[in-house]
DONUMAR-269825 format. One record per atom (N, C-alpha, C): residue in one letter; x, y, z. Coordinates in steps of 0.05 Angstrom, whole numbers, plus 32768, in hexadecimal, padded with zeros to 4 digits. Example, Ala and Ser with C-alpha at 12.3 -4.5 7.8 and 13.67 -1.06 7.14 Angstrom:
BEGIN
A81087F8E809CA80F67FA6809CA81087FBE809CS81017FD3808ES81117FEB808FS81028001809D
This chain:
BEGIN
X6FE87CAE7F19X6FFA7CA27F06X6FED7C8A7EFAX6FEF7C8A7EE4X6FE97C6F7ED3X6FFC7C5D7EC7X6FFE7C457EC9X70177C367EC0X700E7C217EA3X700B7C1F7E8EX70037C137E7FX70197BFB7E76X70167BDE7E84X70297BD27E87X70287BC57E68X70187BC47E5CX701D7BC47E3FX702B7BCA7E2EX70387BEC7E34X703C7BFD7E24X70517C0A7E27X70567C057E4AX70637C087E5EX70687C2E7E5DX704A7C337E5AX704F7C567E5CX703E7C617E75X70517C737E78X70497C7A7E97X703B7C907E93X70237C997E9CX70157CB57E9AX70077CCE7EB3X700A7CDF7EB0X70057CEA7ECBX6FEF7CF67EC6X6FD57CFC7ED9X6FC67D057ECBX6FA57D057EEAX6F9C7D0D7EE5X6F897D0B7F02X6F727CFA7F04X6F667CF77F1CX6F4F7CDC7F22X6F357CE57F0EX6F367CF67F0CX6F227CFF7EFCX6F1F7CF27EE2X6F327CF47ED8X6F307CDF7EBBX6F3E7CC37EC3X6F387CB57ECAX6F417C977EDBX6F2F7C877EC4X6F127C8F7EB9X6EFD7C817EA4X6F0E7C857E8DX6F217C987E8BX6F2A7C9B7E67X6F447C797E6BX6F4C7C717E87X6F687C647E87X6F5B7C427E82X6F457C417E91X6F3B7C237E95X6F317C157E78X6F347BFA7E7CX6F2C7BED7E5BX6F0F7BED7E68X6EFA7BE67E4AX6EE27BEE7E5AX6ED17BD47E61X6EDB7BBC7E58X6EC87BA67E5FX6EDF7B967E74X6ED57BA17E86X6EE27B997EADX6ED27B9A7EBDX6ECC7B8C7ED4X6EC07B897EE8X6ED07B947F04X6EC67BAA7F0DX6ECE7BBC7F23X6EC57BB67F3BX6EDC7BB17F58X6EDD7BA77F6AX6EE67BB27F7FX6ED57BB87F94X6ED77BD57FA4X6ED17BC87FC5X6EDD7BCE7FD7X6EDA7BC77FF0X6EC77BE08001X6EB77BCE800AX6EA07BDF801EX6EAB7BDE8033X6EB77BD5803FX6EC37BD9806AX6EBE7BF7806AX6EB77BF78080X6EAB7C168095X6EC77C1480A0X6ED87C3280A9X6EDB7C3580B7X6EDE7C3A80DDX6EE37C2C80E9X6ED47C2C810AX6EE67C478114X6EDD7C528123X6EE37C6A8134X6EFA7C57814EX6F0C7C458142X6F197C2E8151X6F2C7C3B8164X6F387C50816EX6F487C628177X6F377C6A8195X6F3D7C6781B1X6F337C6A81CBX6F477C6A81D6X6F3E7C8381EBX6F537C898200X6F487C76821CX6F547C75822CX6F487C78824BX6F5A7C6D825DX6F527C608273X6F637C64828FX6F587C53829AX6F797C4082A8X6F827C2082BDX6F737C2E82D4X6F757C1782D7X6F627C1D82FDX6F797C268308X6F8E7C2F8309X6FA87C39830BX6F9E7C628309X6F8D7C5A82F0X6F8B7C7D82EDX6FA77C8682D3X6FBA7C7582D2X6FC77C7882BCX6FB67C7D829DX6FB97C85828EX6FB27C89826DX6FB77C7A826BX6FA57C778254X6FB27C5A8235X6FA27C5F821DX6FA97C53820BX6FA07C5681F5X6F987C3D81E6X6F7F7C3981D7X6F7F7C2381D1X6F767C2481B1X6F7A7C1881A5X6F787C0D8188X6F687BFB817CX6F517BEF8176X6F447BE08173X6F587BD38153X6F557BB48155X6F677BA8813CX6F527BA3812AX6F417B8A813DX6F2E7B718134X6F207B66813EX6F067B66813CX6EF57B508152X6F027B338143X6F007B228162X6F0B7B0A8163X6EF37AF58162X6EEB7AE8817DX6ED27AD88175X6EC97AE08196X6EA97AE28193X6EA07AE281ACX6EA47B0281B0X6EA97B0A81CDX6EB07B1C81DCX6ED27B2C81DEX6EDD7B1881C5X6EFA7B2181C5X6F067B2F81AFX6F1A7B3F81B9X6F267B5881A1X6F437B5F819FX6F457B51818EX6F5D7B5C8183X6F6A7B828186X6F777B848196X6F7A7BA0819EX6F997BA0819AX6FAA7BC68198X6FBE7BCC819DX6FBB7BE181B9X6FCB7BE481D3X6FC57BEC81E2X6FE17C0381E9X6FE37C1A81E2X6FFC7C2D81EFX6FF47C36820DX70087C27821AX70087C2A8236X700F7C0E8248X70177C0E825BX70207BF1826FX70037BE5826DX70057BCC826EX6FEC7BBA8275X6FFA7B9A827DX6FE67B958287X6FEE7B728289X6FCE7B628288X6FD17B4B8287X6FBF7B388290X6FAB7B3E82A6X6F8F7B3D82A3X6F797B3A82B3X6F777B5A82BAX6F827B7382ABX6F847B8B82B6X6F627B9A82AAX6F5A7BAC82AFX6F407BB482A6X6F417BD8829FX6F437BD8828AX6F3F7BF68279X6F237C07827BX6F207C248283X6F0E7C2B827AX6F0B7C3E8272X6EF27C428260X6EF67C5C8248X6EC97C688251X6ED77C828236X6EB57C8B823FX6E997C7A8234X6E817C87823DX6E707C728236X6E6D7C5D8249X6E727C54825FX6E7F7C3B826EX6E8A7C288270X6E9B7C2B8250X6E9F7C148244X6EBF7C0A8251X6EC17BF38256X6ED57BDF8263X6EE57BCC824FX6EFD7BCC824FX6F087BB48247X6F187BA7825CX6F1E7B8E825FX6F2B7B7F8266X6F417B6F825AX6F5A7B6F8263X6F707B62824EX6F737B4E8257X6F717B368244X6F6F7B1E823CX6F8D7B0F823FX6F8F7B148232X6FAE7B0A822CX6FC17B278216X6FD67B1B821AX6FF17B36820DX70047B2081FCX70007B2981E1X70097B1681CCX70227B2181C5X70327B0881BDX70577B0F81B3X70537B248196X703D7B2B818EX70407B3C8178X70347B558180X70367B5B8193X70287B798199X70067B8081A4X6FFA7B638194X6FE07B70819AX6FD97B6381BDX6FC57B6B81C4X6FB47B6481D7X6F9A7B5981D9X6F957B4681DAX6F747B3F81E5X6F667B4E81F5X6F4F7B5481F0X6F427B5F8202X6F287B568203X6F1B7B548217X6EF57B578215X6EEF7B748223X6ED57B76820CX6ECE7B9C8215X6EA87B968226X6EA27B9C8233X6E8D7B998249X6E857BBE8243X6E667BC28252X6E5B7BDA825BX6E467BCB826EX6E527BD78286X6E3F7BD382A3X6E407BB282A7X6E567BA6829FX6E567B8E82A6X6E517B798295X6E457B878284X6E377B788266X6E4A7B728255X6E527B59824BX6E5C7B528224X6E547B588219X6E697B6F8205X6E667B7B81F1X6E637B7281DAX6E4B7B6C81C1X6E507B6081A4X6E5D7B7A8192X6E667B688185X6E757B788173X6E667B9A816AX6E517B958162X6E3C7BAF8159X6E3F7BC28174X6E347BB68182X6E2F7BC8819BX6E487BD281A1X6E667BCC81A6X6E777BD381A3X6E7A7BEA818FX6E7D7BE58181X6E7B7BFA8162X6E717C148167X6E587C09816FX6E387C258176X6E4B7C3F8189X6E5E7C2981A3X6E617C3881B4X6E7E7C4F81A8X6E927C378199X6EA47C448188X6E9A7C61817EX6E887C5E816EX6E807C76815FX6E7B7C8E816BX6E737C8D818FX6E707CA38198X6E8C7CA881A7X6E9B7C9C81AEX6EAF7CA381BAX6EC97C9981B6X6ECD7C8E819EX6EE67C8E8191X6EF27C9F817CX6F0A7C968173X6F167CAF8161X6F187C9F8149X6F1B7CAD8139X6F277CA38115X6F3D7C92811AX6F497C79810DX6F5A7C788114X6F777C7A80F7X6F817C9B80FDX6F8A7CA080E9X6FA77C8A80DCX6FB57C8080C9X6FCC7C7680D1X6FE07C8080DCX6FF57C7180E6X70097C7380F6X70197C8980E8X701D7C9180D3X70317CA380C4X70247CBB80C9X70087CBF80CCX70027CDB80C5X6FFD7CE680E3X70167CFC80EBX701B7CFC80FCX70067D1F8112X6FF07D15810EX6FDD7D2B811BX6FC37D18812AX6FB57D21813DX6F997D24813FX6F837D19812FX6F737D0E812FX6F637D0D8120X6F447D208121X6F437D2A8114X6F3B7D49810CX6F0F7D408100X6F087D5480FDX6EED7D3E8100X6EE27D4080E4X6EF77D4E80CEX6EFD7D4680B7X6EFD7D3380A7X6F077D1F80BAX6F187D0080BAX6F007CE680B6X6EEA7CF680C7X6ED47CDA80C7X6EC57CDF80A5X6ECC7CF4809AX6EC87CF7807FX6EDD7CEA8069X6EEF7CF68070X6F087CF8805EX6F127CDA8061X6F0F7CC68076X6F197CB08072X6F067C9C807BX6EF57CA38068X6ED67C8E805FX6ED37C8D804AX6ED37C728036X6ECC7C7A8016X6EB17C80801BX6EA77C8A7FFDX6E867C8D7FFBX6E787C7B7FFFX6E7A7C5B7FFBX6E697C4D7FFEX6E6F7C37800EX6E837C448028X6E8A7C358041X6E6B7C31804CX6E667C0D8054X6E5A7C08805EX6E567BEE8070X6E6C7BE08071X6E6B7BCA808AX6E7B7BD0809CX6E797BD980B0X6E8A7BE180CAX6E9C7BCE80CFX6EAF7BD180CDX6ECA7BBF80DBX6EE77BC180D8X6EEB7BDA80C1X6F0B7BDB80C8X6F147BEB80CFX6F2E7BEF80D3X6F437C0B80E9X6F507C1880D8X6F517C0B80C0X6F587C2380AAX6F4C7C2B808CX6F447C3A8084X6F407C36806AX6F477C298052X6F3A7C258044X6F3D7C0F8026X6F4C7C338012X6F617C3A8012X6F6A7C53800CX6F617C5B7FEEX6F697C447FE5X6F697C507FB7X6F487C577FB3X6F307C447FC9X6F1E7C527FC8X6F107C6F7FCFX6F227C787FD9X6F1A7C997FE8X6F177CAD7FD3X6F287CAA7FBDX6F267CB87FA5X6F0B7CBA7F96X6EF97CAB7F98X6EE87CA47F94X6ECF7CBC7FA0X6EBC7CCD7F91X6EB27CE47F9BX6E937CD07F96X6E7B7CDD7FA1X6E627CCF7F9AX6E5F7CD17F7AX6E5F7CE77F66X6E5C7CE87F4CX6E6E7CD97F41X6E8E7CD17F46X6E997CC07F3AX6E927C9D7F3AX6E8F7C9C7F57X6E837C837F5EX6E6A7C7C7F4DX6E5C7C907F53X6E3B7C917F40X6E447C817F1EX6E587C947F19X6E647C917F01X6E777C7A7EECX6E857C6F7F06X6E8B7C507F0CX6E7C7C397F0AX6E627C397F11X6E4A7C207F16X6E3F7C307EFFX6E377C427EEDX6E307C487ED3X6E3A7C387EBEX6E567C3F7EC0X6E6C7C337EA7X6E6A7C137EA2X6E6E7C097EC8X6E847BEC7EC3X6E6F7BD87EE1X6E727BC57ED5X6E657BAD7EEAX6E717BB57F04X6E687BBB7F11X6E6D7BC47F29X6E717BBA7F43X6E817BA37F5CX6E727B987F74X6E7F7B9E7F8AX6E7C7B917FA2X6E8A7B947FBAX6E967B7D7FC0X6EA37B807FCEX6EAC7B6C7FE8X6EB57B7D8003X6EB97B71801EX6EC07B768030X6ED97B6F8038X6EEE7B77803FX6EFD7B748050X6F097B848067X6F087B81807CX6F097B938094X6F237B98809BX6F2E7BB18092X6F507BBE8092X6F597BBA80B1X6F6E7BA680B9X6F797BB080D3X6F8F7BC080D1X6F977BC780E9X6FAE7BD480F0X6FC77BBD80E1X6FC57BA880E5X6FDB7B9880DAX6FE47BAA80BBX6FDD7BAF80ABX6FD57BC28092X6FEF7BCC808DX6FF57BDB80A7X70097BF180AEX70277BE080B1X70227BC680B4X703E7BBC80C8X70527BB680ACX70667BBD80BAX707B7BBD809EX70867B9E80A2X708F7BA08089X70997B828087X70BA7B838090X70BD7B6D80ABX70D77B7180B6X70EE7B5380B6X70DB7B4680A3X70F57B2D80A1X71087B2E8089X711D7B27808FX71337B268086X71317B1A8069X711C7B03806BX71127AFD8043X70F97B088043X70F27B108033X70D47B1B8031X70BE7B06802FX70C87AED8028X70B47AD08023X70AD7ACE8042X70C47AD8805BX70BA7AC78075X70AF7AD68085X70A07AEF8070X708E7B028086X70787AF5808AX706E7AFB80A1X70507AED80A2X703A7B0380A9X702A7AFB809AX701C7B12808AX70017B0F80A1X6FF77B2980A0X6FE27B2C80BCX6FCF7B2980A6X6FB07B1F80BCX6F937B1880AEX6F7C7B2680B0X6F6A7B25809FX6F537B3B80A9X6F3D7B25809AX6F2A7B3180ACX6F117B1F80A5X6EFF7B328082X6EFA7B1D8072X6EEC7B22805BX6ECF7B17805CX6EC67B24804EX6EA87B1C803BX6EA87B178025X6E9F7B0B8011X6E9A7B0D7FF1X6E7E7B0B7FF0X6E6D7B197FE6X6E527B117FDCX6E537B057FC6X6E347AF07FC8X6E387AE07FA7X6E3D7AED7F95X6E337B097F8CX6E317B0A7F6DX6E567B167F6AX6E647B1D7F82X6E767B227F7DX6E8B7B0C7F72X6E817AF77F83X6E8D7ADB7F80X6E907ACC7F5FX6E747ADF7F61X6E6F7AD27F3CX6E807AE37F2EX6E837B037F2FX6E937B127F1FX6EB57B017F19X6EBA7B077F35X6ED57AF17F30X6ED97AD67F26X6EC07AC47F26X6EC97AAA7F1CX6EC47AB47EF9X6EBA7ACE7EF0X6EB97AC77ED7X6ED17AD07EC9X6ED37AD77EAEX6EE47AD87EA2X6EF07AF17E9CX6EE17B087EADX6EDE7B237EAAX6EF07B307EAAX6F087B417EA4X6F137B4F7EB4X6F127B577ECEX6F287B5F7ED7X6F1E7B6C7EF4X6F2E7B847EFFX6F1D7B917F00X6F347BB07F0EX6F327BA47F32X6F467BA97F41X6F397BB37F55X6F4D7BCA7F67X6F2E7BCE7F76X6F367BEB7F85X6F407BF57F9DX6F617BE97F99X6F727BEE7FB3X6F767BCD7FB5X6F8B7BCD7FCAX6F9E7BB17FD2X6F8D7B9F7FEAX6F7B7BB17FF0X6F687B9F8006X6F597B847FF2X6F497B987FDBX6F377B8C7FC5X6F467B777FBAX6F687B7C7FB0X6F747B677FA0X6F7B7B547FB1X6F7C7B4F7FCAX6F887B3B7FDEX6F6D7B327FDFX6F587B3A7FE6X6F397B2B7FE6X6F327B117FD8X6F397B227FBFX6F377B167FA0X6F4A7AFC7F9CX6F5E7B097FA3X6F717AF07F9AX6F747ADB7FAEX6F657ADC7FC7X6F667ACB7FE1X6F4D7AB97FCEX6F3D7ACD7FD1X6F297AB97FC3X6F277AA17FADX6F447AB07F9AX6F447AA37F7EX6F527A847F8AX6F617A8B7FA5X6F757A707FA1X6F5D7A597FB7X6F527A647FC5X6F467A527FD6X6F1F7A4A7FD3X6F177A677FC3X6F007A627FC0X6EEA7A697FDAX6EF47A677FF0X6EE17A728002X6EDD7A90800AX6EC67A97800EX6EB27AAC8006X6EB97AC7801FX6EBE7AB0803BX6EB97AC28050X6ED27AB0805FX6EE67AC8806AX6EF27AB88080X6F107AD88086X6F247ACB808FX6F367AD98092X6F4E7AD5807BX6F517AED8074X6F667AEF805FX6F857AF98061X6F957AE4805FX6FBC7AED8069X6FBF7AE58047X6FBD7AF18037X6FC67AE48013X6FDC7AFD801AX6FF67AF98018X700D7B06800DX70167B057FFBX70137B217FE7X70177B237FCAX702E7B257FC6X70407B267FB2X70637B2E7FABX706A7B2B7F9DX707E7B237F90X707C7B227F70X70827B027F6DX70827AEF7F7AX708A7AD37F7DX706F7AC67F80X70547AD67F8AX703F7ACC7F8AX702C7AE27F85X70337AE57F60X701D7B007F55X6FFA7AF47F55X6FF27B0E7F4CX6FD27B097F44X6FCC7AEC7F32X6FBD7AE57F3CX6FAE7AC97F24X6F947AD87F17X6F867AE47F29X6F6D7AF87F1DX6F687B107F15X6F6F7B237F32X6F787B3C7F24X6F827B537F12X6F7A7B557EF8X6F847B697EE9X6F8F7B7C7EDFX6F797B897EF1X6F897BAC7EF8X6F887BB67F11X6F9A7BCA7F17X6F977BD37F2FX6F977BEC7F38X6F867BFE7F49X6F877C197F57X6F8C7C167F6DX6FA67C237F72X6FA77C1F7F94X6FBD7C3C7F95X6FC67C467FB3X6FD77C5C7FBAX6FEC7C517FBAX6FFD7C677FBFX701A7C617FC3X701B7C5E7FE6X703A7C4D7FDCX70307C3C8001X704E7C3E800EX70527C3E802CX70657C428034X70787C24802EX70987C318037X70AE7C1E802CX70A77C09803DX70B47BED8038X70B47BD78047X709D7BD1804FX708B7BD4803AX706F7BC8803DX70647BAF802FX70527B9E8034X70467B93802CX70397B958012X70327BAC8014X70237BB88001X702B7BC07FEDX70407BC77FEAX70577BD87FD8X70627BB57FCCX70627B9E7FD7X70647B877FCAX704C7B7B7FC2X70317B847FBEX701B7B7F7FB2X70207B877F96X70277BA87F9EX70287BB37F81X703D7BA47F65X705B7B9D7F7FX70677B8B7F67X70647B747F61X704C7B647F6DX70477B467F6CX703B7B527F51X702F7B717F42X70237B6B7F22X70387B787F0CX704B7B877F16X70627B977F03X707E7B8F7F0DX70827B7F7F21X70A37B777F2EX70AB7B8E7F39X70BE7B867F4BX70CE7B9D7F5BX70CE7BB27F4EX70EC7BB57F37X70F97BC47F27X70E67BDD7F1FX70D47BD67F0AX70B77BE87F05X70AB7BF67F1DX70A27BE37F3EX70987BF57F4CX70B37C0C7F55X70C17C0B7F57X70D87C187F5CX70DE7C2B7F56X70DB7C2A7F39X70DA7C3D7F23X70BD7C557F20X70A57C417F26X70987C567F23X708E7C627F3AX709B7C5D7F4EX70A07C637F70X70B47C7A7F74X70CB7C7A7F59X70D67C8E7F5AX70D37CA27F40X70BF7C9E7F35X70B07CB87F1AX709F7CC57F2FX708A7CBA7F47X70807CB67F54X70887CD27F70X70B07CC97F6DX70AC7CDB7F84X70B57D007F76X70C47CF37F60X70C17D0F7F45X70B37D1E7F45X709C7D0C7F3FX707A7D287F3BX70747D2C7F51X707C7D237F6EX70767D347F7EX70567D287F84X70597D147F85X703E7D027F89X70317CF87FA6X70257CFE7FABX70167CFC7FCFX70167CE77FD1X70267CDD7FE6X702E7CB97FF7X700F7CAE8006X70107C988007X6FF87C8D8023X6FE87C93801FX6FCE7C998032X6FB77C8E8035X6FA97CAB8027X6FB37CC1802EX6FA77CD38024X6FAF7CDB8011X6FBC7CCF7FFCX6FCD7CD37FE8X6FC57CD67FD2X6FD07CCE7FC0X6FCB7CCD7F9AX6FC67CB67F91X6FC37CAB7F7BX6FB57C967F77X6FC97C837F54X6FCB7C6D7F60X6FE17C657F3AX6FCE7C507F3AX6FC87C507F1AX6FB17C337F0FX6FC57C277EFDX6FC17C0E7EFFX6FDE7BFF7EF5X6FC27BEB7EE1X6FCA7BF37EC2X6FB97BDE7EB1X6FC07BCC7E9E
């Protein structure tokens, strides 16, 4: 779906022609995060199951984890590979601390990862309710995923095939940034005003020349709600690298941002108030319900609306 807030005409039409919708002097802004294989099973010295979730590396030897199964303080997890965690502390918001060890050893972040890759799972979102299939280490990796660190996909980029991408950095100034998707992503927004949600953080990157794209005067598409929260964290504070909680809505819209490609996103989201922090409620609403008309694929594996 295309929304031409100019013209205010709505068009339906496929990713394939996405080059006939964009104005052509814009600077295009695309998130590299790798997906981690963040999803591990294993077993309490109890011999009970559990399940564990990787969120976020923290600092040092510590990790932000979600854990399904009993645990408490000072308890010790283990999974295949020989790999160990220990729980840290158990936070009033669900997550858990942990440090992850093999044979006794502190784990860095990489080496962690290395071990992820052989014996963890995709970690699909919470809505899509199957297995993760070995499909998945394809299907929910963009093409030019390349810094290892988040638990979910950057989604509006998946659309994205190598010849289109190819085809993308042909047309239009082209760059990256990083930001590493957590599970937070998923958490619906549950306060009673929407101003007193407090918005979960993920660690970013900006490279210079990206830095430079945005301080100039350029247009700017960007690609998916990870990229426009990057961007606009950046626009208000200026620093390059750190952790990003910018909550978009329509009370605190874009200052930089332009245009936007991103999926359709579940109700009582965050995200679903990104989209009206650039068209207001009423509009996303509306084209949320032309949206559910055509019969348009929801979430991560979904369809794709460019709003210009």
């Amino acid at each position: 779906m295309v929304f031409n807030r100019s013209s205010g005409q709505i068009t339906h039409t496929f990713f394939k022609h996405l080059f006939d919708f964009l104005p052509e002097d814009i600077g295009v802004l695309l998130n590299d995060t790798r997906v981690v294989k963040a999803r591990i099973f294993g077993k309490k010295e109890s011999g009970g199951e559990i399940e564990l979730l990787l969120n976020a590396p923290l600092q040092e030897n510590l990790y932000s984890v979600y854990i399904k199964g009993r645990v408490k303080k000072g308890m010790r997890l283990f999974f295949d590979a020989d790999l160990e965690a220990e729980l840290i502390e158990l936070k009033e918001d669900g997550t858990r601390l942990v440090a992850f060890f093999r044979k006794n050893e502190a784990l860095h972040t990489k080496a962690l990862f290395d071990i992820l890759e052989i014996i963890g799972h995709i970690p699909l979102p919470p809505y899509i309710k199957r297995e993760d299939q070995e499909e998945d280490s394809v299907d929910y990796q963009t093409v030019f995923a390349k810094e290892q660190g988040a638990v979910a996909a950057p989604t509006a980029s998946l659309h994205f095939t190598d010849s289109m991408f190819e085809a993308l950095k042909k047309r239009y100034e082209t760059h990256f940034l990083t930001l590493h998707v957590g599970a937070g992503t998923f958490k619906p927004v549950e306060a009673e005003h929407i101003l007193e949600h407090v918005m979960h953080s993920e660690i970013y990157t900006i490279p210079e020349l990206t830095c430079k794209l945005i301080e100039s005067k350029k247009p700017l598409l960007a690609v998916g709600t990870t990229v426009t929260r990057t961007v606009e964290y950046y626009a208000r504070t200026n620093i390059p690298v750190g952790k990003c909680d910018l909550f978009l809505h329509p009370n605190n819209p874009p200052l930089r941002v332009n245009h936007l490609l991103t999926n359709f996103h579940l109700p009582k989201s965050t995200l679903i108030m990104l989209v009206a922090s650039f068209i207001g409620i009423e509009k996303t609403l509306e084209l949320y319900e032309e949206a559910v008309k055509e019969k348009y694929r929801f979430f991560s594996y979904g369809d794709a609306m460019l709003i210009i």
